[in-house]
C-alpha positions as CSV (number, residue, x, y, z in Angstrom):
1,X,105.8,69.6,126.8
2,X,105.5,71.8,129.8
3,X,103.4,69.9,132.4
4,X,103.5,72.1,135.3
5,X,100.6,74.9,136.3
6,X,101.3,77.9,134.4
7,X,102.0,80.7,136.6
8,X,99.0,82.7,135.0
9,X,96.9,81.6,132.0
10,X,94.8,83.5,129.5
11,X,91.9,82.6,127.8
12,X,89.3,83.6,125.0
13,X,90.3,87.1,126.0
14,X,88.3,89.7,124.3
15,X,87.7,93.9,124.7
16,X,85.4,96.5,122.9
17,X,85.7,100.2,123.4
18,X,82.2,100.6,122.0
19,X,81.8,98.8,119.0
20,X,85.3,98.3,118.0
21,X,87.1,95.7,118.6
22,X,90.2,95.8,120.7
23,X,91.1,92.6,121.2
24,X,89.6,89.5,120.0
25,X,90.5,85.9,121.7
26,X,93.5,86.6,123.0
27,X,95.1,82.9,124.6
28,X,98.2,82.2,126.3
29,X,100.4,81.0,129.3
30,X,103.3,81.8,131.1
31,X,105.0,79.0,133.4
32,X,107.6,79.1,135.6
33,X,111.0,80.7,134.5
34,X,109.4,81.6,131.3
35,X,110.0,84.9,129.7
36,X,107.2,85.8,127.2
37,X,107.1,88.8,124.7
38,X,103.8,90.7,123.9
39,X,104.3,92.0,120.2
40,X,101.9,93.8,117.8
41,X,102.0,97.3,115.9
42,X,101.0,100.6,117.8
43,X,97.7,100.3,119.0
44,X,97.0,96.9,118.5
45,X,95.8,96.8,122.3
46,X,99.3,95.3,124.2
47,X,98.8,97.7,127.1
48,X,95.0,97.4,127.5
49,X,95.8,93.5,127.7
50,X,98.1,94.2,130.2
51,X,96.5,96.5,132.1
52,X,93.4,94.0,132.1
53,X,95.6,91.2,133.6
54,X,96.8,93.4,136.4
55,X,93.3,94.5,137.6
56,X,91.5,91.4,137.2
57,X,94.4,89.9,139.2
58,X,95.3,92.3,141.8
59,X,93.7,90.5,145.2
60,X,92.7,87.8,143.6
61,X,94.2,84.3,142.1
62,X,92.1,85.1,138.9
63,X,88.7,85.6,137.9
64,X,86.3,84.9,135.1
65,X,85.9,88.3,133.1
66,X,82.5,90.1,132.1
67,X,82.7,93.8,132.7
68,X,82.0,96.7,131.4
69,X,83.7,99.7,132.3
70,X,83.3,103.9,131.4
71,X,85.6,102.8,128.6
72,X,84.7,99.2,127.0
73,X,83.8,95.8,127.7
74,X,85.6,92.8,128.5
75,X,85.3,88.6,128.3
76,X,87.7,85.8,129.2
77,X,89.3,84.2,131.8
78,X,92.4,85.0,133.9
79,X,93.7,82.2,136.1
80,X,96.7,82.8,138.2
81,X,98.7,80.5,140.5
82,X,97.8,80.1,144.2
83,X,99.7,82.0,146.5
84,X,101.8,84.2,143.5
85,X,103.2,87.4,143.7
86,X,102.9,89.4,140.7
87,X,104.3,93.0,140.1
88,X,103.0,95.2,137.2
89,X,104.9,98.2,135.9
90,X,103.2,100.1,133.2
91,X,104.3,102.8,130.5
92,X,104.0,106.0,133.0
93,X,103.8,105.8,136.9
94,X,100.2,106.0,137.5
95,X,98.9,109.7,138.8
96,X,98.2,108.3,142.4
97,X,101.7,108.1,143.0
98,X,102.2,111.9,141.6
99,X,103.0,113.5,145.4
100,X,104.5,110.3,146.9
101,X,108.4,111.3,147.6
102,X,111.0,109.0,145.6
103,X,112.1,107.5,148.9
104,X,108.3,106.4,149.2
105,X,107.5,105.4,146.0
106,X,111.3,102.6,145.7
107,X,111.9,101.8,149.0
108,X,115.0,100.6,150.2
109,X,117.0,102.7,147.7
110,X,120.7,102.5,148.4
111,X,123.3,105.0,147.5
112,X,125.3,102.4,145.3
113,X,122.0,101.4,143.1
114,X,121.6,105.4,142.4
115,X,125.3,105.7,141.4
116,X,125.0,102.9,139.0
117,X,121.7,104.6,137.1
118,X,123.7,107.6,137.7
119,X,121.0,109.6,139.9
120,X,121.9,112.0,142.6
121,X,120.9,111.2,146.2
122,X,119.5,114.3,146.3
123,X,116.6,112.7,144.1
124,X,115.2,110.8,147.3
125,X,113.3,113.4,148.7
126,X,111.6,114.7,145.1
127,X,108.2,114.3,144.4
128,X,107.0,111.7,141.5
129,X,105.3,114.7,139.5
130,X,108.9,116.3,139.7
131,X,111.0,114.0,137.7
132,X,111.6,114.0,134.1
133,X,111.0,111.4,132.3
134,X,114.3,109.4,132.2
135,X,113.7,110.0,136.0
136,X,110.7,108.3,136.3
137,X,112.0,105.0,134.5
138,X,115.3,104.6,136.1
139,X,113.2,105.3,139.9
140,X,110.7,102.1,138.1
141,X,113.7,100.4,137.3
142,X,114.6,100.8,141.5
143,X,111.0,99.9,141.9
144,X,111.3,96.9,140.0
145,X,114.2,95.4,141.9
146,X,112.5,95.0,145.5
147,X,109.7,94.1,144.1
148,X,110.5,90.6,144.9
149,X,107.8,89.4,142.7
150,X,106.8,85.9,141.2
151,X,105.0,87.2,138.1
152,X,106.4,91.0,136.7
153,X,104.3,92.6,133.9
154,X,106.6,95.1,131.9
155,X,105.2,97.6,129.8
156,X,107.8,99.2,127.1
157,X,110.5,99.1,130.5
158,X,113.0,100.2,127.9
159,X,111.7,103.6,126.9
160,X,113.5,106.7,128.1
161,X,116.7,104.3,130.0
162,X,119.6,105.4,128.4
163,X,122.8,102.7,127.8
164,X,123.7,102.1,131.6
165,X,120.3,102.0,132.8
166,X,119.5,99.6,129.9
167,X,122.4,97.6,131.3
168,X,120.4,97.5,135.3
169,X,117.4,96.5,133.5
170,X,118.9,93.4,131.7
171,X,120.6,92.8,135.0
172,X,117.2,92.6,137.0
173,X,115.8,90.4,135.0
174,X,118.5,88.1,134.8
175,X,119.2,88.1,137.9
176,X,114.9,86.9,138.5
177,X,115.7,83.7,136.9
178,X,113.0,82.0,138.4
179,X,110.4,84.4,138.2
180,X,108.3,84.8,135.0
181,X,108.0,88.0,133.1
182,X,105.6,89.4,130.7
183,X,107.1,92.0,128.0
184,X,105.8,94.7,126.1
185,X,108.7,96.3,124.3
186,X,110.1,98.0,121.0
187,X,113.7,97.1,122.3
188,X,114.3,94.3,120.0
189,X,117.6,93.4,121.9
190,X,116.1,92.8,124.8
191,X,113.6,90.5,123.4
192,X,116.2,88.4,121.2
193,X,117.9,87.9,124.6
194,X,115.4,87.2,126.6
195,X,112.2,86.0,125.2
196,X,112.0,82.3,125.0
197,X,108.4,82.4,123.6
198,X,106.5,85.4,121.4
199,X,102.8,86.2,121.7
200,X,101.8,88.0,118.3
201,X,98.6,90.1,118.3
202,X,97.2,90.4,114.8
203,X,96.7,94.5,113.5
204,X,93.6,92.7,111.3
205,X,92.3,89.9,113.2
206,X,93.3,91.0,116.5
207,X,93.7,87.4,117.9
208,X,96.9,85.7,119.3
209,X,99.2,83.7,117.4
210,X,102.1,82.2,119.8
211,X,105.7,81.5,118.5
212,X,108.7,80.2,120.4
213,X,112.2,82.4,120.9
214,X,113.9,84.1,120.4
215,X,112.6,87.1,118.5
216,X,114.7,86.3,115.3
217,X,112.9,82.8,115.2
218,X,109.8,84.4,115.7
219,X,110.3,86.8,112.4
220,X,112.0,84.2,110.5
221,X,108.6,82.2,111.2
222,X,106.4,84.6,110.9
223,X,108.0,85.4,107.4
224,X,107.9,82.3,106.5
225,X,103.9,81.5,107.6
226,X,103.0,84.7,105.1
227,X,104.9,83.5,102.4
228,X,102.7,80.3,102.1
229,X,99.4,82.1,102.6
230,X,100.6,84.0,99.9
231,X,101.7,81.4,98.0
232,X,98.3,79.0,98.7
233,X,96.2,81.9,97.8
234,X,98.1,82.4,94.5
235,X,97.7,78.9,93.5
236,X,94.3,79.1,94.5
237,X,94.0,81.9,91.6
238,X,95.6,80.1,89.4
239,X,93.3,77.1,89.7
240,X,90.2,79.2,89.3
241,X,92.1,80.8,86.1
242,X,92.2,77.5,84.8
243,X,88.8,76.3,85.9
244,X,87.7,79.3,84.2
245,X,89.6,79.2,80.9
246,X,88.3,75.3,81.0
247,X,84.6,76.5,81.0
248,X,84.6,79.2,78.6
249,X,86.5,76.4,76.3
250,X,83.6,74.2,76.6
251,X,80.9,76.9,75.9
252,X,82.2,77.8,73.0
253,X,82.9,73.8,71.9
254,X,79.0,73.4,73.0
255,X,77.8,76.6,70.4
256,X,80.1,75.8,67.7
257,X,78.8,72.1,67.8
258,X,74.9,73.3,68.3
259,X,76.0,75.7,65.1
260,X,77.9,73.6,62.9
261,X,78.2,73.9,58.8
262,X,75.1,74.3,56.4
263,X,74.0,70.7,55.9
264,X,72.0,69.5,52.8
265,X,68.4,67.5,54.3
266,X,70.4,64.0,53.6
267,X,73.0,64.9,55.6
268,X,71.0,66.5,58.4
269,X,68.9,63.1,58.7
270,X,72.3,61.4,58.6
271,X,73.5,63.0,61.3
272,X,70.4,63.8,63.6
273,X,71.5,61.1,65.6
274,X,75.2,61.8,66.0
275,X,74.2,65.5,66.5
276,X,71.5,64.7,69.7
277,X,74.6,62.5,71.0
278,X,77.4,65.0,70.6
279,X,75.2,67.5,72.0
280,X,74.2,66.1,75.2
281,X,77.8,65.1,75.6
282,X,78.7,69.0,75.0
283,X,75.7,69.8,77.7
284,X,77.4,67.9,80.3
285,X,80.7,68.9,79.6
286,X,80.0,72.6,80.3
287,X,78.1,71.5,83.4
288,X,81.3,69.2,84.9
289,X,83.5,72.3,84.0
290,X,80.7,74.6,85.7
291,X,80.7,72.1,88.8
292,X,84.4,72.3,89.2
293,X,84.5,75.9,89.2
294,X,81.7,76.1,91.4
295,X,82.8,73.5,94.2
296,X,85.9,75.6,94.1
297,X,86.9,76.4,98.0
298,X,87.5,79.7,98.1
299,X,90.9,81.5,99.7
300,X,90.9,84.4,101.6
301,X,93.4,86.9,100.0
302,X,96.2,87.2,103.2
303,X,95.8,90.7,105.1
304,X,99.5,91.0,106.0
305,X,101.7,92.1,102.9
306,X,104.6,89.9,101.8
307,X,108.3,91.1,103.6
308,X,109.4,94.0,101.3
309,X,112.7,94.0,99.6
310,X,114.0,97.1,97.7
311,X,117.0,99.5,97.4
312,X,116.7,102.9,98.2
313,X,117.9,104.2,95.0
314,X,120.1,107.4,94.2
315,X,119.7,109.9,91.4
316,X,122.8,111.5,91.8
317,X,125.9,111.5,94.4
318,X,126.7,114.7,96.4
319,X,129.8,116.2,97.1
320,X,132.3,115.0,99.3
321,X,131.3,116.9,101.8
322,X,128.1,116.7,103.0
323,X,128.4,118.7,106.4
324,X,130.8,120.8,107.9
325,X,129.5,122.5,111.5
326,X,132.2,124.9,112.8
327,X,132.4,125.6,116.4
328,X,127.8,125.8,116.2
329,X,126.0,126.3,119.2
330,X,122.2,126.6,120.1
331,X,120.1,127.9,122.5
332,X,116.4,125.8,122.7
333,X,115.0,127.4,126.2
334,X,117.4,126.5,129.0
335,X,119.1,123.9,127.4
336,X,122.5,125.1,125.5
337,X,123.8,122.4,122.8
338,X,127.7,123.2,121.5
339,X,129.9,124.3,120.5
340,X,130.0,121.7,118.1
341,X,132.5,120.3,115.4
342,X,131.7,118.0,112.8
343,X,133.0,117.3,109.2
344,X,130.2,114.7,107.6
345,X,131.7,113.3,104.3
346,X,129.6,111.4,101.7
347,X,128.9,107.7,102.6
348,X,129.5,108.1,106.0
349,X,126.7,106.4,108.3
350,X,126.3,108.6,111.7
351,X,124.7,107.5,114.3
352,X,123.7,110.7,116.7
353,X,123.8,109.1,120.2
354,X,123.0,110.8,123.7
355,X,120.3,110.8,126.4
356,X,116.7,112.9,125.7
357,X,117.0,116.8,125.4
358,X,120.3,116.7,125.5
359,X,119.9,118.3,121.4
360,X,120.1,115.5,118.8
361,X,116.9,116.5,117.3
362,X,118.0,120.2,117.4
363,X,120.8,119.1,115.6
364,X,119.2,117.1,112.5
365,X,116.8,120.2,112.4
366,X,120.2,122.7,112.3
367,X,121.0,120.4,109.2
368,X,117.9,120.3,107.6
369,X,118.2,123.7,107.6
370,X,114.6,124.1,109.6
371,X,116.3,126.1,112.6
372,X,119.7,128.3,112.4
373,X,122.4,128.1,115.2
374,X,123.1,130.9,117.3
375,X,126.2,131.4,117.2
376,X,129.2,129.5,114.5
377,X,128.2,127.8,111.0
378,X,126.4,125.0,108.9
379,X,128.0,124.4,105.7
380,X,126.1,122.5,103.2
381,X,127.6,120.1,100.7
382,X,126.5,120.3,97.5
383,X,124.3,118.9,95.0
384,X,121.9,117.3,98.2
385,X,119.1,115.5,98.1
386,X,117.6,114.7,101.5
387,X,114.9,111.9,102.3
388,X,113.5,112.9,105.5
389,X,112.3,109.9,108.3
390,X,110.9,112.6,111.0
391,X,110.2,110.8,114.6
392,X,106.1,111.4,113.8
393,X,104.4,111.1,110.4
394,X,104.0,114.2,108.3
395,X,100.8,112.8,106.9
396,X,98.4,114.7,108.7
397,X,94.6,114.5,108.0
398,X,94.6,114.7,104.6
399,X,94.2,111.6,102.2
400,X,97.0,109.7,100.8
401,X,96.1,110.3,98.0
402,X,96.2,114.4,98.4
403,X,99.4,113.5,100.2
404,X,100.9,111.9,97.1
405,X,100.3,115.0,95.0
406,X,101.5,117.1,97.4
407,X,105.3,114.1,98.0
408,X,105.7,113.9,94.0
409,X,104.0,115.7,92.0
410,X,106.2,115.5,88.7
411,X,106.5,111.4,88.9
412,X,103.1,110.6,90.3
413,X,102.3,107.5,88.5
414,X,105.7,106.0,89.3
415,X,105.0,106.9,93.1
416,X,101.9,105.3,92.2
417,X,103.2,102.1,90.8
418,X,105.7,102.4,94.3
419,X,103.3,102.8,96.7
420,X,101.5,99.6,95.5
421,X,104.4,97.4,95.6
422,X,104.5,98.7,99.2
423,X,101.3,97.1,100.0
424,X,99.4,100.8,99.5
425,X,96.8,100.0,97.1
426,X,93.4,101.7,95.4
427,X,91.3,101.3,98.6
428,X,93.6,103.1,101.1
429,X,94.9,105.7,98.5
430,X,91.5,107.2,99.9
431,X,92.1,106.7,103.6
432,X,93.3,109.6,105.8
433,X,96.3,108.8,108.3
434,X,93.7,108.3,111.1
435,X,91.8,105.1,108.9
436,X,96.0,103.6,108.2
437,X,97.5,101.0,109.9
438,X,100.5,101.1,111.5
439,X,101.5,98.7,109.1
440,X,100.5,101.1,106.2
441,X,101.4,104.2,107.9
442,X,105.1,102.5,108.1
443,X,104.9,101.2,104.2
444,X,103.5,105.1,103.1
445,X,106.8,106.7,104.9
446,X,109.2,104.4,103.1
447,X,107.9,104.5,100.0
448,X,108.1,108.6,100.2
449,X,111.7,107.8,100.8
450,X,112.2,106.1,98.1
451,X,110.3,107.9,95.6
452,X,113.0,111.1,96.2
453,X,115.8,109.0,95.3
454,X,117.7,110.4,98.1
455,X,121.7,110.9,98.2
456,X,121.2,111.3,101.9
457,X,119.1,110.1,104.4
458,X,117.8,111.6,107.5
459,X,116.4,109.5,110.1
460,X,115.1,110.6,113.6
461,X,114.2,107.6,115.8
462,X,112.5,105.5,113.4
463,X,112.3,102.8,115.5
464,X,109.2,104.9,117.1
465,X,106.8,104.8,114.6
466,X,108.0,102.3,111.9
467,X,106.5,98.2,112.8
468,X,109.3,96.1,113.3
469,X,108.4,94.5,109.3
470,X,109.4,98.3,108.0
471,X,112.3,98.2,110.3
472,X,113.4,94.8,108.8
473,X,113.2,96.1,105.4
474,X,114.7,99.6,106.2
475,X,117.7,98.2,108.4
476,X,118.6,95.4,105.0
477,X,117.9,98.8,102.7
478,X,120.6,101.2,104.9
479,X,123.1,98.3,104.5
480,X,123.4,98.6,101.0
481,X,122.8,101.8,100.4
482,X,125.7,103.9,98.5
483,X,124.4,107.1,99.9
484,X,125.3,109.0,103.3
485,X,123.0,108.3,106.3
486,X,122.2,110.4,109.5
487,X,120.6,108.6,112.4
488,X,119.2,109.4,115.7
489,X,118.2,105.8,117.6
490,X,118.0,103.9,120.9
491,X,117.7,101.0,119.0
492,X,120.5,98.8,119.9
493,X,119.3,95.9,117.4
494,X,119.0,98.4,114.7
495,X,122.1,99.2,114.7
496,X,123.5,95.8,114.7
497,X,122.2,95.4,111.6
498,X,123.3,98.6,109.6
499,X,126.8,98.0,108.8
500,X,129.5,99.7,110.4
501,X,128.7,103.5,111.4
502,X,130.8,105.9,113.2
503,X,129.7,107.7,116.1
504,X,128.5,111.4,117.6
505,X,128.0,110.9,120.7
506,X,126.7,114.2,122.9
507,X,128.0,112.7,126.3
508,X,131.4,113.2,124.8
């Protein structure tokens, strides 16, 4: 048991943009030392949380909350530490700093710490609003180390830093040993290394379940909570089956004894007595059985779906060749990608590796044969069967339901019979995309996958947009699968988990 002061302490945190519900009790500490993760699906409300604890702290050593602001409302209390420095970095360097120089913005730059991110000098005197957005992180990531803080609140630090800058990160905040952190971040690396205690906010509930590190514990545990909500609301059903099946048994026990055989007038005097006896024996029979069912406690059915485990499957194989780009280049605007040479032979898991606009989405769309190259050639294998993971959901606004018509047409009761093993069921068939989950949005794409029986798979970033419960399941599923894979990822823990892969890599 810790039994110092927390450095900062949350409690009964709550925020509504209107009348919907952003967060809902939202509790938690952070000590000393300790390195905390924020996790939730996409727009579960991390960064509002976040952004709440660095303006209610900001001046100020904590404050009870009641406001209500041009965009919601929000209650709790936020208690920091006497005398602590805290340091908040969120997603996108606010617009205030948009004309401050570089040199302005990080101070105390120095030649060496730009080499290592691999910046020219020449980036000092730039504005803010004239970096790209690689830029901007690595200059945060500058930012970050003179910050010299007690407390730093990181929000998805990760996105955009390419391999080395990924490195200076992990660096920093090992190096802040005794300073506590607060992480928002899809880098699930970073978390398993780092994080010695999770803070889970639920898609459904929106409240705060905490869990200690690292992040494998965390899903192992979190697994393993849902399986016994599961399994206590399935024995649950099965007792009010049998309650059930009991009462109906003793209702029709009570009308065939109330019914009984033709009796001559003898025997009915004979047995009036046995009859009034049996009867009211019968009566309260049905009611105990009645009782039981009634005094029943009921069990919530769980809202988060049980891990999924399924192989892609595959209809047919391709040919041995899948890909073959001869000397292919590419013109997108300014940027140039080739000439490039590649021979992609069935079975083969690729992994497409280089920093943003540098092409590799050019290139998976060159091979899905949406764009052409300018100059050389793509040959296709043959006999291919693609299934598609794009980096944003080809949903749209339409229903699932007109979206299942339109993914599978010919087998649509076995797409069906898919999608609600994924968790998709009757009532969000008639959802659009806006009214889906994360969760569901993530279960919807796989199942499309799966329903094309795929010799090859396609998938660009899917550590985006997939929750890290579809990542589980699609990271097991590439493992076993017999079938080539293309992939295009950041995600270092992803692809620790795939199997062996080779590697295009654009820097080389």
């Amino acid at each position: 048991m810790n039994i110092q002061n927390p450095v900062i302490s949350c409690s009964h945190i709550s925020y509504l943009i209107n009348e919907d519900q952003i967060l809902h009790d939202i509790s938690f500490s952070v000590f000393n030392n300790e390195k905390i993760a924020l996790v939730g699906p996409n727009g579960v409300g991390k960064s509002t949380l976040l952004k709440l604890i660095a303006e209610s702290c900001s001046g100020d050593s904590g404050l009870d909350i009641d406001t209500k602001t041009k965009h919601g409302s929000a209650k709790g209390k936020i208690e920091l530490k006497a005398n602590i420095k805290m340091a908040y970095f969120p997603q996108e360097i606010p617009l205030k700093f948009r004309d401050k120089k570089v040199k302005e913005y990080a101070e105390g730059v120095t030649d060496k710490d730009l080499a290592r991110l691999e910046l020219n000098p020449g980036i000092l005197e730039k504005k803010i609003s004239e970096l790209s957005g690689g830029e901007k992180s690595k200059i945060n990531l500058l930012r970050m180390k003179s910050a010299d803080a007690d407390l730093y609140i990181l929000d998805e630090p990760t996105n955009n830093l390419d391999s080395k800058a990924l490195d200076y990160l992990e660096s920093l905040i090992s190096k802040n040993k005794n300073s506590a952190f607060i992480i928002v971040s899809h880098d699930r690396q970073l978390l398993e290394k780092f994080a010695d205690k999770i803070v889970e906010i639920n898609w459904h509930t929106r409240d705060s379940a905490i869990y200690p590190g690292p992040f494998s514990n965390y899903m192992e545990l979190r697994k393993q909570r849902i399986e016994n909500e599961w399994k206590i609301y399935n024995d649950y059903l099965d007792k009010k089956d049998q309650l059930r099946a009991a009462l109906q048994e003793k209702k029709q026990w009570s009308a065939e004894g109330e019914k009984g055989p033709k009796k001559t007038d003898n025997e009915k005097m004979a047995a009036g007595n046995t009859k009034d006896w049996s009867g009211k024996i019968l009566g309260r029979s049905v009611k105990t059985a009645q009782k039981r069912l009634d005094e029943l406690e009921e069990v919530e059915k769980p809202k988060e779906m049980l891990s999924i485990s399924y192989p892609i499957p595959m209809e047919e194989r391709s040919g041995d060749i899948v890909y073959e780009l001869i000397n292919v280049t590419k013109k997108m605007g300014a940027t140039e990608i080739g000439p490039l040479n590649l021979k992609i032979q069935f079975g083969d898991k690729l992994v497409i590796l280089g920093n943003n606009g540098v092409g590799k989405t050019t290139l998976l769309k060159m091979l899905l044969g949406k764009i052409k190259p300018n100059y050389g050639e793509v040959r296709i294998g043959s006999r291919i069967k693609i299934g598609y993971l794009p980096q944003e959901s080809e949903i749209g606004n339409q229903t699932v339901e007109e979206t299942v018509k339109i993914f599978d047409p010919k087998e649509e009761t076995e797409f069906r019979r898919l999608l609600n093993n994924f968790g998709i069921t009757k009532g969000e068939m008639r959802k659009d995309s806006t009214e889906l989950s994360p969760g569901e949005r993530s279960r919807f794409a796989l199942a499309s996958i799966i329903a094309q029986k795929p010799n090859l798979l396609i998938l660009d970033e899917p550590t985006n947009h997939l929750d890290i419960f579809a990542l589980d399941f699609l990271e097991n599923a590439i493992r076993d699968y017999k079938g080539t894979v293309i992939i295009v990822t950041h995600d270092r823990y992803f692809l620790s988990r795939i199997g062996e892969y080779k590697v295009f890599d654009f820097a080389k």
